[in-house]
mmCIF entry with sequence, helices, sheets and N, C-alpha, C, O atoms, coordinates in Angstrom:
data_MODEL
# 
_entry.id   MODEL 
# 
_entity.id                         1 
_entity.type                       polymer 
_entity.pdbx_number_of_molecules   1 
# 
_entity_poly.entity_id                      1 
_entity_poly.type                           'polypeptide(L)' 
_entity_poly.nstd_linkage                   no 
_entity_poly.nstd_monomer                   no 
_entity_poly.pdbx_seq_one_letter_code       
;(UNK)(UNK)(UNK)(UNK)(UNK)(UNK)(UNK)(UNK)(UNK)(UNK)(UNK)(UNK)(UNK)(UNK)(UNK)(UNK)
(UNK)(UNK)(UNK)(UNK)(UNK)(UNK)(UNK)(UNK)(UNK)(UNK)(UNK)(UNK)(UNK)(UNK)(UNK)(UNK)
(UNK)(UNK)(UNK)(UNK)(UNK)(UNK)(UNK)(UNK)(UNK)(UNK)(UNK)(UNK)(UNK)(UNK)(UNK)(UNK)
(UNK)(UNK)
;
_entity_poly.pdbx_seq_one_letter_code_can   XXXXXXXXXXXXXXXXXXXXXXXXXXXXXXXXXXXXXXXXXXXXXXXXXX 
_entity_poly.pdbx_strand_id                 A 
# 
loop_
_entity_poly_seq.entity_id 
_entity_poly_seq.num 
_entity_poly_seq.mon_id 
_entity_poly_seq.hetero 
1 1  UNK n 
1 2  UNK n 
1 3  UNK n 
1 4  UNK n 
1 5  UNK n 
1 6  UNK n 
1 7  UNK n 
1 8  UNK n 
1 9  UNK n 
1 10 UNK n 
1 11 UNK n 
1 12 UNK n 
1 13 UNK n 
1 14 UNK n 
1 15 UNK n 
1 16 UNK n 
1 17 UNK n 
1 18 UNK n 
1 19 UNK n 
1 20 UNK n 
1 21 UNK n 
1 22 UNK n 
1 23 UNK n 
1 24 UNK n 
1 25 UNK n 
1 26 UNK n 
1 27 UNK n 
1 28 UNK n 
1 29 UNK n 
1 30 UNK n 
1 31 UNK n 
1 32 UNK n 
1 33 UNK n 
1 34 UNK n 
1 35 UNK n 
1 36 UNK n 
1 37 UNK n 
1 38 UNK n 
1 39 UNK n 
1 40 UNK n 
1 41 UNK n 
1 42 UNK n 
1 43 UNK n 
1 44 UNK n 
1 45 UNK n 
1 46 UNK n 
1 47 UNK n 
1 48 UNK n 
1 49 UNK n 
1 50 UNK n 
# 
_struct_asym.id          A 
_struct_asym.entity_id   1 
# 
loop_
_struct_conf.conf_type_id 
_struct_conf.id 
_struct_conf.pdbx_PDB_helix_id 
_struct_conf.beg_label_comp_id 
_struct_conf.beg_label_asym_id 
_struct_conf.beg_label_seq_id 
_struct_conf.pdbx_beg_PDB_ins_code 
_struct_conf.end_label_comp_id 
_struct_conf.end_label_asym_id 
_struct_conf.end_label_seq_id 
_struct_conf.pdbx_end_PDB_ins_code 
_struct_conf.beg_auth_comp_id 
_struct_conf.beg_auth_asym_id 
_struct_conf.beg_auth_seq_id 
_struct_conf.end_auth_comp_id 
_struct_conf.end_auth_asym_id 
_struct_conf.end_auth_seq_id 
_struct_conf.pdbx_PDB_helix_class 
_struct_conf.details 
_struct_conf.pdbx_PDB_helix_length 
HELX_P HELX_P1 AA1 UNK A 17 ? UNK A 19 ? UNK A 17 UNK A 19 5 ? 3  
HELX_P HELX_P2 AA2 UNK A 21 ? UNK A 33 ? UNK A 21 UNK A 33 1 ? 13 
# 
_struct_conf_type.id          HELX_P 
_struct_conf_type.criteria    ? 
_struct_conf_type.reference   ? 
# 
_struct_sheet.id               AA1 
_struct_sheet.type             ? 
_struct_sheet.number_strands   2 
_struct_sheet.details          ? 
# 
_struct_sheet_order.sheet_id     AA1 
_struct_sheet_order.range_id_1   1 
_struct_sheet_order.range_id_2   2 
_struct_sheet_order.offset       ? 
_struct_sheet_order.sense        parallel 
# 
loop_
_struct_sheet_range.sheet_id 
_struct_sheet_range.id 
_struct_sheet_range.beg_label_comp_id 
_struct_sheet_range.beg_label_asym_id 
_struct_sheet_range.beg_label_seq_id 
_struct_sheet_range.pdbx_beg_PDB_ins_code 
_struct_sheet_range.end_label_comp_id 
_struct_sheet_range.end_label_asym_id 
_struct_sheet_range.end_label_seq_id 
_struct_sheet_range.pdbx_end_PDB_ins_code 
_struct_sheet_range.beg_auth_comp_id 
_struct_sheet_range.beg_auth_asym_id 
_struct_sheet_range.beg_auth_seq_id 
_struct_sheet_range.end_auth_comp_id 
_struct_sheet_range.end_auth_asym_id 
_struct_sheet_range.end_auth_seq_id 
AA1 1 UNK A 8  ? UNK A 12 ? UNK A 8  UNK A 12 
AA1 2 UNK A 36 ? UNK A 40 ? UNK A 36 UNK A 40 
# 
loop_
_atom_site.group_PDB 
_atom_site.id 
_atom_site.type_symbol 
_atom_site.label_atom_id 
_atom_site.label_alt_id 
_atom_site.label_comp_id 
_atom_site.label_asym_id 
_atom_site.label_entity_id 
_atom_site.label_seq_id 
_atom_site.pdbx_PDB_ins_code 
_atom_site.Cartn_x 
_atom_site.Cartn_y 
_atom_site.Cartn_z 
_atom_site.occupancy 
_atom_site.B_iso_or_equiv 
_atom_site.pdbx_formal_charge 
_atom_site.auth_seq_id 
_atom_site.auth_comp_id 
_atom_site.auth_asym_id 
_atom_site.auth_atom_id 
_atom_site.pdbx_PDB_model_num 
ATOM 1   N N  . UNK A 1 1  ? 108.502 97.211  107.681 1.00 0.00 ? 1  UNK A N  1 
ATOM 2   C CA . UNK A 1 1  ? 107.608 96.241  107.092 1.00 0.00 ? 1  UNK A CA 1 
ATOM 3   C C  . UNK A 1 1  ? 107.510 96.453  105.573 1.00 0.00 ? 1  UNK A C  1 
ATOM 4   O O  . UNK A 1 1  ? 107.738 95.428  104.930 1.00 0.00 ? 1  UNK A O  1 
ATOM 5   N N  . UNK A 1 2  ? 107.278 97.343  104.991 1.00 0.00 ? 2  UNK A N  1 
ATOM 6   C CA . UNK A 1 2  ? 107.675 97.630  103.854 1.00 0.00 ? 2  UNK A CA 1 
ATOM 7   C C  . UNK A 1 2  ? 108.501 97.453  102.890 1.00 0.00 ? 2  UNK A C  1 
ATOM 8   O O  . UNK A 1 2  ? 108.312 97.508  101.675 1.00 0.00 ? 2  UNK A O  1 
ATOM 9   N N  . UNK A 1 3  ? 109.742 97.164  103.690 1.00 0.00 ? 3  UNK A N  1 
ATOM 10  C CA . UNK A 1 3  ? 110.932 96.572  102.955 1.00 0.00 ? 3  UNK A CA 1 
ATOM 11  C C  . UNK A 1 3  ? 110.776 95.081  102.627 1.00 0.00 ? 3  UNK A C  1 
ATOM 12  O O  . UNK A 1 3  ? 111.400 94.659  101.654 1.00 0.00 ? 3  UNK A O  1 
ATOM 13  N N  . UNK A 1 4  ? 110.193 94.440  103.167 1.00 0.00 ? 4  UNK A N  1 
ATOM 14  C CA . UNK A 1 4  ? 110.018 92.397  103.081 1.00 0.00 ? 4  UNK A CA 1 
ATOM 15  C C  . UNK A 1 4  ? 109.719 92.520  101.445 1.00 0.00 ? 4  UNK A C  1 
ATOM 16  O O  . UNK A 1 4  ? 109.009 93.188  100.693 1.00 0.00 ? 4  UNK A O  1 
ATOM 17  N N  . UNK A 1 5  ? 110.700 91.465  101.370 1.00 0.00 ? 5  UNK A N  1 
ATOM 18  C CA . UNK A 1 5  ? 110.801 90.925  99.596  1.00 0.00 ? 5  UNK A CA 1 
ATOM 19  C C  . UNK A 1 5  ? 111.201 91.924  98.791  1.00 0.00 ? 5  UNK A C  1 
ATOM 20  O O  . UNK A 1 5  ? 111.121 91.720  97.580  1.00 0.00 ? 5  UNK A O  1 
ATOM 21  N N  . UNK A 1 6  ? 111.691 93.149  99.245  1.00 0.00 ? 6  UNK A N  1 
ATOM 22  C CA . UNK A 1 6  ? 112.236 94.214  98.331  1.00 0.00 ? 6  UNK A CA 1 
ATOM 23  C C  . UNK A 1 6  ? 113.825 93.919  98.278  1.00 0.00 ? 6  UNK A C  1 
ATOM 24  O O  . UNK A 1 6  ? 114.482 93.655  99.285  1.00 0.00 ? 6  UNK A O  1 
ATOM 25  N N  . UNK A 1 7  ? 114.417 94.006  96.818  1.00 0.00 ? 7  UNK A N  1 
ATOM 26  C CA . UNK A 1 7  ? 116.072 93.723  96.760  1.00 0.00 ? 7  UNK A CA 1 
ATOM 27  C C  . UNK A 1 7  ? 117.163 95.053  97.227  1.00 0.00 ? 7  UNK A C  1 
ATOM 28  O O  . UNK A 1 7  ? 118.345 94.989  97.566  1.00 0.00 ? 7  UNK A O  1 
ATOM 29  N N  . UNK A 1 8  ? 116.116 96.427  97.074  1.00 0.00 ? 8  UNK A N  1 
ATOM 30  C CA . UNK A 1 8  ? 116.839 97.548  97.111  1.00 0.00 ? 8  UNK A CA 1 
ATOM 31  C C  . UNK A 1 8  ? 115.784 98.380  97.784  1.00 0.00 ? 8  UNK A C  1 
ATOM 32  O O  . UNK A 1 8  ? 114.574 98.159  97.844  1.00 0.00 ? 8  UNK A O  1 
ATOM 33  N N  . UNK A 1 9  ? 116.502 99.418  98.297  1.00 0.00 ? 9  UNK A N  1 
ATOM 34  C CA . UNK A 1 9  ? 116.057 100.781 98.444  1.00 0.00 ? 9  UNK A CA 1 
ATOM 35  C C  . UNK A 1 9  ? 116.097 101.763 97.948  1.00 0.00 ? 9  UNK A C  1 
ATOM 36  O O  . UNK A 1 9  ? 117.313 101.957 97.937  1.00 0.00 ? 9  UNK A O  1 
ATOM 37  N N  . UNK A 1 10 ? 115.552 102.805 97.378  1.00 0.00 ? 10 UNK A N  1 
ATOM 38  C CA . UNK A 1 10 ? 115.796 103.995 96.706  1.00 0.00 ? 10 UNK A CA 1 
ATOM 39  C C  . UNK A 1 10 ? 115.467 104.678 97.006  1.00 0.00 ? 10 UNK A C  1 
ATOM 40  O O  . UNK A 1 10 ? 114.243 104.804 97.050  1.00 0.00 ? 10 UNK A O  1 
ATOM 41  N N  . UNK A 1 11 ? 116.639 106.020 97.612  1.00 0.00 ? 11 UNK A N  1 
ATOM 42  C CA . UNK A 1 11 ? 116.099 107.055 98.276  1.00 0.00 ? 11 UNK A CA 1 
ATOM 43  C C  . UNK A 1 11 ? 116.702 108.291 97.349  1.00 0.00 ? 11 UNK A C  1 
ATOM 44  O O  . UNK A 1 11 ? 117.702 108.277 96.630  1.00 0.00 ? 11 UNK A O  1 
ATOM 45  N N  . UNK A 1 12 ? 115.789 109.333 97.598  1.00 0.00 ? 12 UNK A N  1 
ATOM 46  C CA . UNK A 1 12 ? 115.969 110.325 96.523  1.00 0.00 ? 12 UNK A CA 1 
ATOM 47  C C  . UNK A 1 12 ? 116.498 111.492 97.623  1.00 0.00 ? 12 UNK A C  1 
ATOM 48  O O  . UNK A 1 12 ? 115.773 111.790 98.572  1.00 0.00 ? 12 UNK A O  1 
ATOM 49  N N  . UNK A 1 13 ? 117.695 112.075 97.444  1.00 0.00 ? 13 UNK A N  1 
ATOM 50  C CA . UNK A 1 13 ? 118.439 112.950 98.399  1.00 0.00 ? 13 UNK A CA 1 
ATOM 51  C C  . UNK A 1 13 ? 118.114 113.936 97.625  1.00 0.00 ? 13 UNK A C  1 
ATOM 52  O O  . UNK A 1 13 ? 117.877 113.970 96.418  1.00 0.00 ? 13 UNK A O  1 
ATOM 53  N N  . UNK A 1 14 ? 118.126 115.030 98.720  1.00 0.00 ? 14 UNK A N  1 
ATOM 54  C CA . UNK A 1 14 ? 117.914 116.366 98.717  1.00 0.00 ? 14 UNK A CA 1 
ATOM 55  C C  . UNK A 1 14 ? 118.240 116.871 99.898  1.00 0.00 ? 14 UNK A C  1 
ATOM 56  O O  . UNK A 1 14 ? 118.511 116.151 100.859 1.00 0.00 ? 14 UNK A O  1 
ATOM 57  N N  . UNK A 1 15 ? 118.246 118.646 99.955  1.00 0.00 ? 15 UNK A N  1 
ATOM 58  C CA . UNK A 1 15 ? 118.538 119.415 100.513 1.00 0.00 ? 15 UNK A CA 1 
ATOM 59  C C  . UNK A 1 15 ? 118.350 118.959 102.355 1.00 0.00 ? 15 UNK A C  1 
ATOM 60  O O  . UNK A 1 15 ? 118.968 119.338 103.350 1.00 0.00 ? 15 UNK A O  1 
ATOM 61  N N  . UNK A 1 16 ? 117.039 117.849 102.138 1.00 0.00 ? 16 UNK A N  1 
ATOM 62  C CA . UNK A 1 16 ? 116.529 118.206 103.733 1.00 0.00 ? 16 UNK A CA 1 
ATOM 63  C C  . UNK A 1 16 ? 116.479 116.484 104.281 1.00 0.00 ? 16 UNK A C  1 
ATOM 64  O O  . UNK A 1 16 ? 116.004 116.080 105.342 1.00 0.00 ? 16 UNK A O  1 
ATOM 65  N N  . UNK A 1 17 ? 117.015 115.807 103.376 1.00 0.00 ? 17 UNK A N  1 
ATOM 66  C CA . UNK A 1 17 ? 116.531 114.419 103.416 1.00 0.00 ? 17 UNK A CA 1 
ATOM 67  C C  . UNK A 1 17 ? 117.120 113.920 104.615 1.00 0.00 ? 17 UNK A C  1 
ATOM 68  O O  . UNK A 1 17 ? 116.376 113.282 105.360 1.00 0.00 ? 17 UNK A O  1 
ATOM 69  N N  . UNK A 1 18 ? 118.424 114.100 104.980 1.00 0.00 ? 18 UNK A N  1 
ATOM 70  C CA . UNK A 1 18 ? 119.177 113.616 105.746 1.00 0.00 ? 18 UNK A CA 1 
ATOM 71  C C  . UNK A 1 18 ? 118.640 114.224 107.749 1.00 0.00 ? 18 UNK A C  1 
ATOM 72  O O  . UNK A 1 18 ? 119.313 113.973 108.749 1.00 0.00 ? 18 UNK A O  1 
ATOM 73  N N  . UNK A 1 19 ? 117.493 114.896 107.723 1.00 0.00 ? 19 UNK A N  1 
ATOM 74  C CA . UNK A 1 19 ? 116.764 115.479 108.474 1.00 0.00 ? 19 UNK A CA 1 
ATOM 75  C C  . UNK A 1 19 ? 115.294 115.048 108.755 1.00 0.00 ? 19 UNK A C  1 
ATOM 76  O O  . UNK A 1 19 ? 114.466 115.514 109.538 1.00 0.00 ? 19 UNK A O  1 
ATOM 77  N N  . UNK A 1 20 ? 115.241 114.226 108.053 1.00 0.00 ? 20 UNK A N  1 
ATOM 78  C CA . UNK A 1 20 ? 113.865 113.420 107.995 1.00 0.00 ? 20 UNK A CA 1 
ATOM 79  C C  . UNK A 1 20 ? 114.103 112.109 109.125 1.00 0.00 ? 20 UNK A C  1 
ATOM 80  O O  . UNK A 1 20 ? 115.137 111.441 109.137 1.00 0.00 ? 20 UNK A O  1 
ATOM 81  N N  . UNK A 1 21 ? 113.201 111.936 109.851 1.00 0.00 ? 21 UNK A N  1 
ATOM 82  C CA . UNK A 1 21 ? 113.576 110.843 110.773 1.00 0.00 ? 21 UNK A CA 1 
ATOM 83  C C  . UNK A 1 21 ? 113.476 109.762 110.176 1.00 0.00 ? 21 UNK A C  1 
ATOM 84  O O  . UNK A 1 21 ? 114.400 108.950 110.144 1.00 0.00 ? 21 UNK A O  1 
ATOM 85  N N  . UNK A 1 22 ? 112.015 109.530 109.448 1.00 0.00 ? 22 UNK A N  1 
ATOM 86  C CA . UNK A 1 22 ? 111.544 108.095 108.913 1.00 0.00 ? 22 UNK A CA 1 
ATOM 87  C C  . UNK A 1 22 ? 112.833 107.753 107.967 1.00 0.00 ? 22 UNK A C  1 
ATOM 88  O O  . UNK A 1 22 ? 113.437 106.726 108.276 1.00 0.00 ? 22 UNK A O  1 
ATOM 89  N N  . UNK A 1 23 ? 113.272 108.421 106.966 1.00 0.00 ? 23 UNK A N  1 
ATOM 90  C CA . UNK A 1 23 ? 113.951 108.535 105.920 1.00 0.00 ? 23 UNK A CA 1 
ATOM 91  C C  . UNK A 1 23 ? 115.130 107.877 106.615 1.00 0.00 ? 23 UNK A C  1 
ATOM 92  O O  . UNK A 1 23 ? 115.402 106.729 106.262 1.00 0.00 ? 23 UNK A O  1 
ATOM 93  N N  . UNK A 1 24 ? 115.889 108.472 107.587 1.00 0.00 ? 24 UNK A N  1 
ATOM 94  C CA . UNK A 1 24 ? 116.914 107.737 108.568 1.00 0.00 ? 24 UNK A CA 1 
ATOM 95  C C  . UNK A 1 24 ? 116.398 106.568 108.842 1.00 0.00 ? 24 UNK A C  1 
ATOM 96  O O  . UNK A 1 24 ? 117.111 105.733 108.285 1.00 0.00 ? 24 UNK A O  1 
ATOM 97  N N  . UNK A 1 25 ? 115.692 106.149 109.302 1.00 0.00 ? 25 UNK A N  1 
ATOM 98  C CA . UNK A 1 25 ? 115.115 104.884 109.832 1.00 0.00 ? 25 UNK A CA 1 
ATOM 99  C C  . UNK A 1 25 ? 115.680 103.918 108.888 1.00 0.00 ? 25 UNK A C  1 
ATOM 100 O O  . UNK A 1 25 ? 116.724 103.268 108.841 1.00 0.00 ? 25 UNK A O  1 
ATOM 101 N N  . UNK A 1 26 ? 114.319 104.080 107.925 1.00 0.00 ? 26 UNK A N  1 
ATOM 102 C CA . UNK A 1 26 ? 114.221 103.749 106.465 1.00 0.00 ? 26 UNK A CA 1 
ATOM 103 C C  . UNK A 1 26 ? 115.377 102.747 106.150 1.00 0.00 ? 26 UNK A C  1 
ATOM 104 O O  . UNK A 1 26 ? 115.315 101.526 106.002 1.00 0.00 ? 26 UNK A O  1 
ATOM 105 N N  . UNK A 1 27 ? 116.664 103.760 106.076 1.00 0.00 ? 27 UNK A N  1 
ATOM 106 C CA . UNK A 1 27 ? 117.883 103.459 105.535 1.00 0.00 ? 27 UNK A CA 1 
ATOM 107 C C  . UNK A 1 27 ? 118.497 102.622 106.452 1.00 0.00 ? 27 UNK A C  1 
ATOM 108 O O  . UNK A 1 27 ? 118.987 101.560 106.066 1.00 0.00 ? 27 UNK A O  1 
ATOM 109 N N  . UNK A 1 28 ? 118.540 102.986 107.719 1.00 0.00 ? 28 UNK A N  1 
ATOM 110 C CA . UNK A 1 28 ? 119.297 102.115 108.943 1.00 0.00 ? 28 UNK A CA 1 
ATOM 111 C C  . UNK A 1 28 ? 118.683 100.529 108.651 1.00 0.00 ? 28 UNK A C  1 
ATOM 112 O O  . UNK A 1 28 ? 119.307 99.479  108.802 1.00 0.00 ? 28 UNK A O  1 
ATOM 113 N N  . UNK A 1 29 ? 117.609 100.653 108.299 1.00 0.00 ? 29 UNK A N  1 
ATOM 114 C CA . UNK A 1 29 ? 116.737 99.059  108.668 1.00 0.00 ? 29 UNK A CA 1 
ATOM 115 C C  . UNK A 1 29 ? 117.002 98.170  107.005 1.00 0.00 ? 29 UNK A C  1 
ATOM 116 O O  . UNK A 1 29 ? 116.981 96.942  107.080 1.00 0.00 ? 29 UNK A O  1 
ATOM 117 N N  . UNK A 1 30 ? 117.181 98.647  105.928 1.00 0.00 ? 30 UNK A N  1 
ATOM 118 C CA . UNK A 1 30 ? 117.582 98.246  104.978 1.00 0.00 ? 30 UNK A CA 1 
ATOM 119 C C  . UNK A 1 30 ? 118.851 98.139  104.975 1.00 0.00 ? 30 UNK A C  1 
ATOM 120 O O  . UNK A 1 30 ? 119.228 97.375  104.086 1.00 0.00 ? 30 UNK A O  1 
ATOM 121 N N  . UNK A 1 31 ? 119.719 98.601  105.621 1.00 0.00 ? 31 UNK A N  1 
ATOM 122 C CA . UNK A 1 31 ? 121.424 98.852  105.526 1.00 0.00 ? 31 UNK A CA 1 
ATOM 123 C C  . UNK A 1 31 ? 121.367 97.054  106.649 1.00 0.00 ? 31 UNK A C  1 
ATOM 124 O O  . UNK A 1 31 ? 121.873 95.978  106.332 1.00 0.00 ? 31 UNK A O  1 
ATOM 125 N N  . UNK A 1 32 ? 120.876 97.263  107.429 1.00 0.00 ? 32 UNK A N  1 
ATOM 126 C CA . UNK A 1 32 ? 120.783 95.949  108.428 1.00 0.00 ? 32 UNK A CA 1 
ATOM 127 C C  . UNK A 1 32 ? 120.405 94.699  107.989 1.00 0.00 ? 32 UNK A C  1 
ATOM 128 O O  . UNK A 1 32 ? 121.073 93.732  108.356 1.00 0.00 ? 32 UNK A O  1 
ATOM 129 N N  . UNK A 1 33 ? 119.461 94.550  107.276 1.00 0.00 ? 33 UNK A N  1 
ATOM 130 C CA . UNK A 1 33 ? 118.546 93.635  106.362 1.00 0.00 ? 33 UNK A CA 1 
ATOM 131 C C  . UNK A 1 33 ? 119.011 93.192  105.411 1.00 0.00 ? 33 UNK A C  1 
ATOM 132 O O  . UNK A 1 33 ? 118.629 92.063  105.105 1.00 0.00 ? 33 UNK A O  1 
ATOM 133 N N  . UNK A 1 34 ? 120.115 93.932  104.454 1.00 0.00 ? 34 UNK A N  1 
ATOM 134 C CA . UNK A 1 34 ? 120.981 93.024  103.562 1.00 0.00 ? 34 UNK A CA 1 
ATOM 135 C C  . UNK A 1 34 ? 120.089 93.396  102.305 1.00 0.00 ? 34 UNK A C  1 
ATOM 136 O O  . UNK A 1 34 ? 120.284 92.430  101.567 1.00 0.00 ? 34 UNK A O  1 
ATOM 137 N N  . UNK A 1 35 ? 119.280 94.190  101.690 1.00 0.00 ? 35 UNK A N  1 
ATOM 138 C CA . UNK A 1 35 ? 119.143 94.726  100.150 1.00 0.00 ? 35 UNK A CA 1 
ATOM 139 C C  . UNK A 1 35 ? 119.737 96.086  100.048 1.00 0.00 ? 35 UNK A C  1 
ATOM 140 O O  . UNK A 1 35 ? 119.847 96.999  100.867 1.00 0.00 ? 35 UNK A O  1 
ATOM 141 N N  . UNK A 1 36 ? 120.058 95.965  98.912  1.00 0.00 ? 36 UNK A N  1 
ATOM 142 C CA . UNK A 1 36 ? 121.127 97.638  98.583  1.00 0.00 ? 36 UNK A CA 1 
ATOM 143 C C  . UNK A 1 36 ? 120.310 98.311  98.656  1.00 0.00 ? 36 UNK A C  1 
ATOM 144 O O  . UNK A 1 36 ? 119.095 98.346  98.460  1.00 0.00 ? 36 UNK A O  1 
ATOM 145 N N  . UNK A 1 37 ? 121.352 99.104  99.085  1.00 0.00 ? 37 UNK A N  1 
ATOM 146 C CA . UNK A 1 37 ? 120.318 100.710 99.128  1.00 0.00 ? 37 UNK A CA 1 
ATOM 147 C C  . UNK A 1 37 ? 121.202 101.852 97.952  1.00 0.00 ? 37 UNK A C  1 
ATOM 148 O O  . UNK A 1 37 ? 122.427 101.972 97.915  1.00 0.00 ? 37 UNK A O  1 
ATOM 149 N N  . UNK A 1 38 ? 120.392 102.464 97.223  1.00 0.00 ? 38 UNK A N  1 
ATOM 150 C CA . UNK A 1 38 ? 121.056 103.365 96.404  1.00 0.00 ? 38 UNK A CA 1 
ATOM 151 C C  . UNK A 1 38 ? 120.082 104.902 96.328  1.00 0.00 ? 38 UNK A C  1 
ATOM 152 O O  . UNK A 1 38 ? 118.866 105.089 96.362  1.00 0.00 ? 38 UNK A O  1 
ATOM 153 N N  . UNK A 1 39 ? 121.487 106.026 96.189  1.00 0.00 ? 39 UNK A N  1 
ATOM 154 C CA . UNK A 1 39 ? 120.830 107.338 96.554  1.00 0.00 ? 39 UNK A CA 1 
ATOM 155 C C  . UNK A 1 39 ? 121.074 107.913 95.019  1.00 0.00 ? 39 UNK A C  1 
ATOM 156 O O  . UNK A 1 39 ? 121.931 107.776 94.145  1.00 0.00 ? 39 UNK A O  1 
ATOM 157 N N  . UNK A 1 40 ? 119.816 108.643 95.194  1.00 0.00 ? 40 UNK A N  1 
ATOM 158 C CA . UNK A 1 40 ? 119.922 109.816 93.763  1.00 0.00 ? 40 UNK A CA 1 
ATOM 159 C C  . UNK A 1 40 ? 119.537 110.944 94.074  1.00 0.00 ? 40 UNK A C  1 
ATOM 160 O O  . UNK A 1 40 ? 118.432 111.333 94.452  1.00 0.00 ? 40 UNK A O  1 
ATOM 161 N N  . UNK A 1 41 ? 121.145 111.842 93.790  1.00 0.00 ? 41 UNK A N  1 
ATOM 162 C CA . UNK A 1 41 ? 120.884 113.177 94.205  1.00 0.00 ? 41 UNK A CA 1 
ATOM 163 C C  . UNK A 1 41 ? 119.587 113.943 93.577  1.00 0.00 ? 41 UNK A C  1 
ATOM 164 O O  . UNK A 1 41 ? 119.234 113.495 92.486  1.00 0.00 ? 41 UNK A O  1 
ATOM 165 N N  . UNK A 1 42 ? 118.977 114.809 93.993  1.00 0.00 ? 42 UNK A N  1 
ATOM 166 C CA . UNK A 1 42 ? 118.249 115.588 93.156  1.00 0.00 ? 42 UNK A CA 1 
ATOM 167 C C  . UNK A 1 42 ? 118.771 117.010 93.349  1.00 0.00 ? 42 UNK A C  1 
ATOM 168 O O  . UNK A 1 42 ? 118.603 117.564 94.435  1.00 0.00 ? 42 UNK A O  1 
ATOM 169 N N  . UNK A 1 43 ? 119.314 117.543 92.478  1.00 0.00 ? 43 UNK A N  1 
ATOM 170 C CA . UNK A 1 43 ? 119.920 118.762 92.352  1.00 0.00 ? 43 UNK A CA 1 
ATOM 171 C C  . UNK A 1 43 ? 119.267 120.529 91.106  1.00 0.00 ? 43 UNK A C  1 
ATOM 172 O O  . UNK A 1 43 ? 119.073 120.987 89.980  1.00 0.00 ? 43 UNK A O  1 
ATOM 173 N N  . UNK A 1 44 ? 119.244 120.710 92.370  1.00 0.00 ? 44 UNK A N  1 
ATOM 174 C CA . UNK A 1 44 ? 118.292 121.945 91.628  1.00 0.00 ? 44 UNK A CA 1 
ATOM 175 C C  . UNK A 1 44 ? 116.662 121.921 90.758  1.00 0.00 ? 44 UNK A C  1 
ATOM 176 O O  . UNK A 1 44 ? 116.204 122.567 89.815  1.00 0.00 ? 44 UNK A O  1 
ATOM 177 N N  . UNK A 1 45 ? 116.042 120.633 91.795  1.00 0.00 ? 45 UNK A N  1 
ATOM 178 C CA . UNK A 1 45 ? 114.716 120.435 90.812  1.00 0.00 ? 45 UNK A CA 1 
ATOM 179 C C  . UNK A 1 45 ? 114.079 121.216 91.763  1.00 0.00 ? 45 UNK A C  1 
ATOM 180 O O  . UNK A 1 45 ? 114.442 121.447 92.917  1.00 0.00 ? 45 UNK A O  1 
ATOM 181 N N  . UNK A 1 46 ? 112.878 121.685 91.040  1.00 0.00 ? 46 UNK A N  1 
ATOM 182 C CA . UNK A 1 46 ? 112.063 122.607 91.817  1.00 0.00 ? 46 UNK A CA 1 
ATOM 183 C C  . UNK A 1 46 ? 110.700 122.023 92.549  1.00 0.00 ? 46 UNK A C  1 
ATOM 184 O O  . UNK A 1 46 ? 110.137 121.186 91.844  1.00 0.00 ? 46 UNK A O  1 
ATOM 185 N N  . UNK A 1 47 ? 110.281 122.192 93.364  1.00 0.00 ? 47 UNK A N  1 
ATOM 186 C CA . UNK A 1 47 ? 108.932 121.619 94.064  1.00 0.00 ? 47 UNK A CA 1 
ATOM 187 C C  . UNK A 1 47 ? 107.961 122.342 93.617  1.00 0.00 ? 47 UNK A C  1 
ATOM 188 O O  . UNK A 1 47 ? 108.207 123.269 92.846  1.00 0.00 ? 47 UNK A O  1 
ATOM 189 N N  . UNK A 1 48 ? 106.812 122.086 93.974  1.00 0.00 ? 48 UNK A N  1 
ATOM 190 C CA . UNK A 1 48 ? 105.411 122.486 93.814  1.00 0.00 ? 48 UNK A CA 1 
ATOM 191 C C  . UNK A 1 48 ? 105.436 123.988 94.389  1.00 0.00 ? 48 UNK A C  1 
ATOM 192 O O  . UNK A 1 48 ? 104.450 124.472 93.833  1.00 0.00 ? 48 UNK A O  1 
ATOM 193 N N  . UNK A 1 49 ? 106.020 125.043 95.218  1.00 0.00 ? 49 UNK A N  1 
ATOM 194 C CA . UNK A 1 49 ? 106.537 125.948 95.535  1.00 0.00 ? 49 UNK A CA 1 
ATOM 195 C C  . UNK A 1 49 ? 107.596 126.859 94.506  1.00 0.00 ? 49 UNK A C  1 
ATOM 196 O O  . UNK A 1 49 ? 107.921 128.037 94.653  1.00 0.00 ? 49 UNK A O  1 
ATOM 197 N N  . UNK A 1 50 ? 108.053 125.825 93.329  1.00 0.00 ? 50 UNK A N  1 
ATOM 198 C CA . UNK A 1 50 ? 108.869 126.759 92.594  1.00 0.00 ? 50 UNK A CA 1 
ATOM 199 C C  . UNK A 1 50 ? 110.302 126.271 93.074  1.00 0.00 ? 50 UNK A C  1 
ATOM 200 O O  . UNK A 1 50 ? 111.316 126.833 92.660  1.00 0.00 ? 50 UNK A O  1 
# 
């Protein structure tokens, strides 16, 4: 539902993303729906943990 009237998706990849269920979802239902979806690695940023 979230996706209605959106042209794209933007998902921010990381280490664990591809392990996330919603995140899968997410992508399956936009990949189906017809707005691009585009990924941006995030590489070596640190979290609230360091």
């Amino acid at each position: 539902m979230n996706l209605n009237g959106r042209t794209c998706l933007v998902v921010l990849i990381g280490s664990l993303t591809a392990r996330r269920k919603w995140v899968k979802y997410e992508i399956e239902q936009a990949w189906n729906a017809g707005p691009g979806v585009v990924g941006i690695y995030i590489h070596n940023l640190k979290d609230g943990k360091g």
